[in-house]
C-alpha positions as CSV (number, residue, x, y, z in Angstrom):
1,X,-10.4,10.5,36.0
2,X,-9.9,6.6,36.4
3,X,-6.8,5.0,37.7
4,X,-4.2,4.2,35.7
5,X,-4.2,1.0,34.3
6,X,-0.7,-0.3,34.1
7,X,0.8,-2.9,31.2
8,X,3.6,-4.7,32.0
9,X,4.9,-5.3,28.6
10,X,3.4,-3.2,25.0
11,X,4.8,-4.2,21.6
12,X,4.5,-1.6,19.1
13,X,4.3,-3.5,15.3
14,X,5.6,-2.4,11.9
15,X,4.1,-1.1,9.2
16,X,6.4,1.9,7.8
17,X,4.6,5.5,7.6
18,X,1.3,3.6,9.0
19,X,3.1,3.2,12.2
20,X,2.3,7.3,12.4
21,X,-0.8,6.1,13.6
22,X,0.4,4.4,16.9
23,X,2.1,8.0,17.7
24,X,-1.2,9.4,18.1
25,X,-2.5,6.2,19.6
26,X,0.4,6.7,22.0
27,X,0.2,10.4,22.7
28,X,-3.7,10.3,23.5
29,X,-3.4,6.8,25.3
30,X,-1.0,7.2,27.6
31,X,-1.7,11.2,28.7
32,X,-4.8,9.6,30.3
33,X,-3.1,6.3,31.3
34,X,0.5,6.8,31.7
35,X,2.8,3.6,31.5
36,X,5.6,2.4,32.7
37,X,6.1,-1.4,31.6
38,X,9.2,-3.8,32.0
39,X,9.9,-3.6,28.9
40,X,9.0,-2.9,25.2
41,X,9.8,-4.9,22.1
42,X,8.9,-2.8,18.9
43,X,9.9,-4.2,15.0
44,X,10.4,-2.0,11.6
45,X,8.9,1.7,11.8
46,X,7.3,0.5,15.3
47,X,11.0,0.7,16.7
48,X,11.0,4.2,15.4
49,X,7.9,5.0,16.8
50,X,8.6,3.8,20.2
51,X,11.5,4.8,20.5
52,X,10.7,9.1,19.9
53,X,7.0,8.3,22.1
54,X,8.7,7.0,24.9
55,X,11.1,9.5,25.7
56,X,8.5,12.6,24.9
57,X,10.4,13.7,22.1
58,X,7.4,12.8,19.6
59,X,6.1,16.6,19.5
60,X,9.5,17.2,17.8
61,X,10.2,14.7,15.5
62,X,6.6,14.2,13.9
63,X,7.1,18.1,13.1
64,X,10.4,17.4,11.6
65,X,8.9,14.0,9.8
66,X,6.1,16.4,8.8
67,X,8.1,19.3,7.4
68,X,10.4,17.1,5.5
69,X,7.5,15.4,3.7
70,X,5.9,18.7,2.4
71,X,9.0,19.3,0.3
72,X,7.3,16.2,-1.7
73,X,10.8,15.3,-3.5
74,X,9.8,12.4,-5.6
75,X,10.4,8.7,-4.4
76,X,12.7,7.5,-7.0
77,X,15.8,9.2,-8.3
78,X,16.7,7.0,-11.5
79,X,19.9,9.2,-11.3
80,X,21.3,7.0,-8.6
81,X,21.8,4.4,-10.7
82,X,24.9,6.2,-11.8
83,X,26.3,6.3,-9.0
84,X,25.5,2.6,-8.3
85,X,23.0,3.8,-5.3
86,X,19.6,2.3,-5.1
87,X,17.1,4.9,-6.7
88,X,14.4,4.1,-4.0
89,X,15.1,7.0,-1.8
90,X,13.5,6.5,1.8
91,X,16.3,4.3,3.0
92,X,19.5,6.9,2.8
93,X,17.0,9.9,3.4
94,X,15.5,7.8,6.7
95,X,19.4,7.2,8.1
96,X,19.9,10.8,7.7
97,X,16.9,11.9,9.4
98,X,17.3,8.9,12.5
99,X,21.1,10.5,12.7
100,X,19.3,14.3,12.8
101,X,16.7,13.2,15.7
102,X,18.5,10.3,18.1
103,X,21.6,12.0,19.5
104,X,23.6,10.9,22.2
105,X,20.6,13.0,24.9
106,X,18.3,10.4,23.4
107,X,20.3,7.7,24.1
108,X,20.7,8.9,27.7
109,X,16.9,8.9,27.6
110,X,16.1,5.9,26.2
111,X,18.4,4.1,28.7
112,X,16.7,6.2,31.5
113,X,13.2,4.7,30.5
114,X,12.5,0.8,30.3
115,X,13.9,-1.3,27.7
116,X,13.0,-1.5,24.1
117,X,13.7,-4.6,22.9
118,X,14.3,-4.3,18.9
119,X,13.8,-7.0,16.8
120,X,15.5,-8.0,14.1
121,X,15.7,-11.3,11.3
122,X,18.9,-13.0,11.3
123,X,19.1,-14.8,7.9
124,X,21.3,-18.3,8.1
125,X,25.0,-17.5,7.2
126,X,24.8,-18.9,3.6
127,X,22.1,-16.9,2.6
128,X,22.7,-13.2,1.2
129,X,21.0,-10.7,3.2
130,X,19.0,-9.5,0.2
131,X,18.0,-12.8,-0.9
132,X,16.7,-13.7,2.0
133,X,14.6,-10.0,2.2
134,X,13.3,-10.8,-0.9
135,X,12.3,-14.6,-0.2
136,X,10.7,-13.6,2.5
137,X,8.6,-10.9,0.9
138,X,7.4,-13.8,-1.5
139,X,6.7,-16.0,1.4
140,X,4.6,-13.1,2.9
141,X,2.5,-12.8,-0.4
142,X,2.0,-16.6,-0.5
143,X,1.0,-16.7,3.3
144,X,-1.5,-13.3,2.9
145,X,-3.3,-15.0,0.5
146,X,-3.7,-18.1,2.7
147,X,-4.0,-16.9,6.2
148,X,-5.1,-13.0,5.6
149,X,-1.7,-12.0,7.2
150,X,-2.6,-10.6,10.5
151,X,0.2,-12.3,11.8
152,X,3.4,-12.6,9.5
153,X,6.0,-15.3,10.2
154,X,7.3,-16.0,6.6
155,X,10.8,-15.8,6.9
156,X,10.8,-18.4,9.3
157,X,10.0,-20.7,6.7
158,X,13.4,-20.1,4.9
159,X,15.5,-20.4,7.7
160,X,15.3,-16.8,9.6
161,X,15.7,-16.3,13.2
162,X,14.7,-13.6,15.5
163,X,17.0,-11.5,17.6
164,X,17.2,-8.5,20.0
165,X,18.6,-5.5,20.6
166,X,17.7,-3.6,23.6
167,X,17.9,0.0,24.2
168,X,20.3,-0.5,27.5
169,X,23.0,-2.1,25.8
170,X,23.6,0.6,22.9
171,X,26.5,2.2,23.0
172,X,26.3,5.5,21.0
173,X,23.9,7.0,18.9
174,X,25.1,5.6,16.4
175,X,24.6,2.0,17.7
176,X,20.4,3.2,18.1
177,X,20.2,4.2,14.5
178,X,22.0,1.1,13.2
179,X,19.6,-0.7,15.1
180,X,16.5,0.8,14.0
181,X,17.4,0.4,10.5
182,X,18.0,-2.9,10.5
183,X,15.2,-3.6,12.2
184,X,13.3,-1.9,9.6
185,X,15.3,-3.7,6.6
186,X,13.5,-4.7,3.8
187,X,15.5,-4.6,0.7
188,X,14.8,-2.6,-2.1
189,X,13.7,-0.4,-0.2
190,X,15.8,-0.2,2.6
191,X,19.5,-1.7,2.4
192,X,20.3,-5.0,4.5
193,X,21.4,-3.9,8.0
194,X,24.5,-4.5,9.4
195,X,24.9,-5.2,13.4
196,X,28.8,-6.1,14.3
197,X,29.5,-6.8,10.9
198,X,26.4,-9.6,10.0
199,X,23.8,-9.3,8.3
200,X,20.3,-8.2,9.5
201,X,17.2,-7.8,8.0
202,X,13.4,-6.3,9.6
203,X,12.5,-8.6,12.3
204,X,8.7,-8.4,10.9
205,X,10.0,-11.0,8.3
206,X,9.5,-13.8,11.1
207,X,7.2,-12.1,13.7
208,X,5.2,-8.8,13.4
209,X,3.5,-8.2,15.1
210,X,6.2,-9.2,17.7
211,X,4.7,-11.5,20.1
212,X,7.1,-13.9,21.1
213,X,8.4,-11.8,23.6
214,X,5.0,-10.8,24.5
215,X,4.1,-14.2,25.4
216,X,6.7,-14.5,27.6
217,X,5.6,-12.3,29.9
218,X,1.6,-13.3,29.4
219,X,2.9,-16.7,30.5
220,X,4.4,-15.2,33.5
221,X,1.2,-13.6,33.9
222,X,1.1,-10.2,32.9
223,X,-0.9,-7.8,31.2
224,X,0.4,-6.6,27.7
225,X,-0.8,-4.3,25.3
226,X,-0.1,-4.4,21.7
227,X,-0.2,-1.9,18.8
228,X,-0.9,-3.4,15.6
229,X,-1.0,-1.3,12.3
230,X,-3.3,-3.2,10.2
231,X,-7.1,-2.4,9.5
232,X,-9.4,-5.4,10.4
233,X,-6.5,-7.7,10.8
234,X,-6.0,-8.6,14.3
235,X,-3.2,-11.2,15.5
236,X,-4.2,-14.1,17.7
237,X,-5.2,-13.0,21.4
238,X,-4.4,-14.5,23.9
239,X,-5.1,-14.4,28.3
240,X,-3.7,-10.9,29.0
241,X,-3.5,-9.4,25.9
242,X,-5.3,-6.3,24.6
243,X,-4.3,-5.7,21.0
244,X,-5.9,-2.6,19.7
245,X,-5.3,-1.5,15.4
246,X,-6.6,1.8,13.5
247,X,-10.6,2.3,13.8
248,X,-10.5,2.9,9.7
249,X,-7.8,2.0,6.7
250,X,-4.3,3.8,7.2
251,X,-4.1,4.9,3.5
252,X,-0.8,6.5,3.1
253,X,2.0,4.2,1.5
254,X,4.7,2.5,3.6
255,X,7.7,3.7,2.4
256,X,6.7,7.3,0.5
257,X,8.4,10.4,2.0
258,X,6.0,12.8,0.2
259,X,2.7,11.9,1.4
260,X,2.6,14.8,4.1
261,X,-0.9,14.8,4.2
262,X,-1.1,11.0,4.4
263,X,1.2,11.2,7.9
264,X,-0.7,13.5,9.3
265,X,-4.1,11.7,8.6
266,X,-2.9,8.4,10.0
267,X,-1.5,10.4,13.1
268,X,-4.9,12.0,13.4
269,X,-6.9,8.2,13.6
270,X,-4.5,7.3,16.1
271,X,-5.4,10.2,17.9
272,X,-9.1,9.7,17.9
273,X,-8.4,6.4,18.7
274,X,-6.2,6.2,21.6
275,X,-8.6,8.8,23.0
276,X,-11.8,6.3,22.6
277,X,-9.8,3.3,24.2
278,X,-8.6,5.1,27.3
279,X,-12.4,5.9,27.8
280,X,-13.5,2.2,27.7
281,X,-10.5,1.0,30.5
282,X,-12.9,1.2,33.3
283,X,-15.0,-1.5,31.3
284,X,-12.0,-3.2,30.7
285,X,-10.2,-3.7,33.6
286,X,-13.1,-2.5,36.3
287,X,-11.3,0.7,37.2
């Protein structure tokens, strides 16, 4: 077997039930290659991802994710309206099951292992949360169709800033769940977060994939690694990146929690994958 090739910083991108595929990139990567960065920085679903993959806790909660799915309760409950809830389920259904599977052990974990550096959007004060979610959305279309969207930084243009929350300043599991759904906000479907009482919305909006903290340390000269989610859309490289994306379309829909069958195929490519890139490191790197 070759040496281990170490990153020193990997960014895991968003991309909702797509990001199933970097769990099996993940799992098949790094039991050849096991890594130990600085740090990571991880947006939307990628925080999720990250997060359960890092602490070797993925086993459990893909089987979980799984299960769940092959109940196939529909996406929409119109019946919510009543009640003046949103009738797109996957937000209230995904707080429950982050609550179910990030406990206060995880939390010990995840401050055990290097930082994960969440990102979020922070909209200007005088905007609404949800309007500026949904102006951003628009922005995305518009800049898609211009620039093929391989690297997303619409909000920016209406005034949204990116923050971070990292893993080692959390204080309960409650804190880690807050923060991984707003990271992953993106109203209707999932409600605007809330961090310390403001506003926060998925930090994709201005940067997924996340590389502005990735270029910090590529200036400083290290070697990152980032997962993107997209088919045949690569971001911009850069000296000491490697960005590596699914080998074939990642079918299943972002924000369904039915699609059993869809998980499990995009968890499979990432599998096949991260298997086929740990075979070419010695090319890579001269290992």
């Amino acid at each position: 077997m070759s040496a281990a090739v170490r990153f020193d910083a990997i960014g895991f991108a968003g991309g909702g039930n797509r990001c199933y595929w970097q769990s099996g990139f993940w799992e098949a990567f790094n039991a050849i290659h096991p890594q130990q960065p600085s740090f990571y920085v991880a947006v939307s679903a990628g925080a999720y991802h990250c997060a359960m993959n890092t602490i070797g806790i993925g086993d459990r909660v893909r089987r979980e994710a799984f299960a769940f799915a092959e109940r196939a309760m529909p996406d929409i409950d119109w019946s919510a309206l009543r009640r003046r809830q949103s009738p797109l389920v996957v937000g209230s259904l995904y707080r429950r099951f982050l609550t179910e599977q990030f406990g206060e052990a995880e939390l010990s974990a995840l401050k055990n292992s290097p930082p994960i550096l969440m990102q979020l959007s922070c909209p200007p004060n005088w905007m609404p949360g949800a309007v500026a979610a949904l102006g951003s959305i628009a922005a995305y279309q518009i800049e898609k169709r211009l620039t093929g969207g391989a690297h997303s930084r619409a909000g920016s243009y209406l005034g949204l800033t990116p923050a971070w929350i990292s893993t080692h300043d959390l204080r309960s599991a409650g804190d880690l769940v807050d923060a991984i759904m707003a990271s992953s906000s993106v109203p209707p479907f999932m409600p605007v977060g809330r961090i310390g009482g403001m506003a926060r919305l998925d930090g994709g909006l201005v940067d997924n994939p996340p590389l502005r903290k990735l270029e910090g340390a590529e200036r400083a000269g290290g070697r990152t690694l980032l997962l993107t989610t997209r088919y045949c859309r690569l971001p911009p490289s850069a000296p000491g990146r490697t960005i590596v994306g699914p080998s074939e379309e990642i079918t299943v829909n972002k924000f369904t929690v039915s699609d059993a069958p869809g998980l499990r195929r995009a968890f499979e490519i990432g599998l096949k994958d991260g298997e086929a890139f740990a075979k070419t490191i010695p090319d890579r790197f001269g290992k």
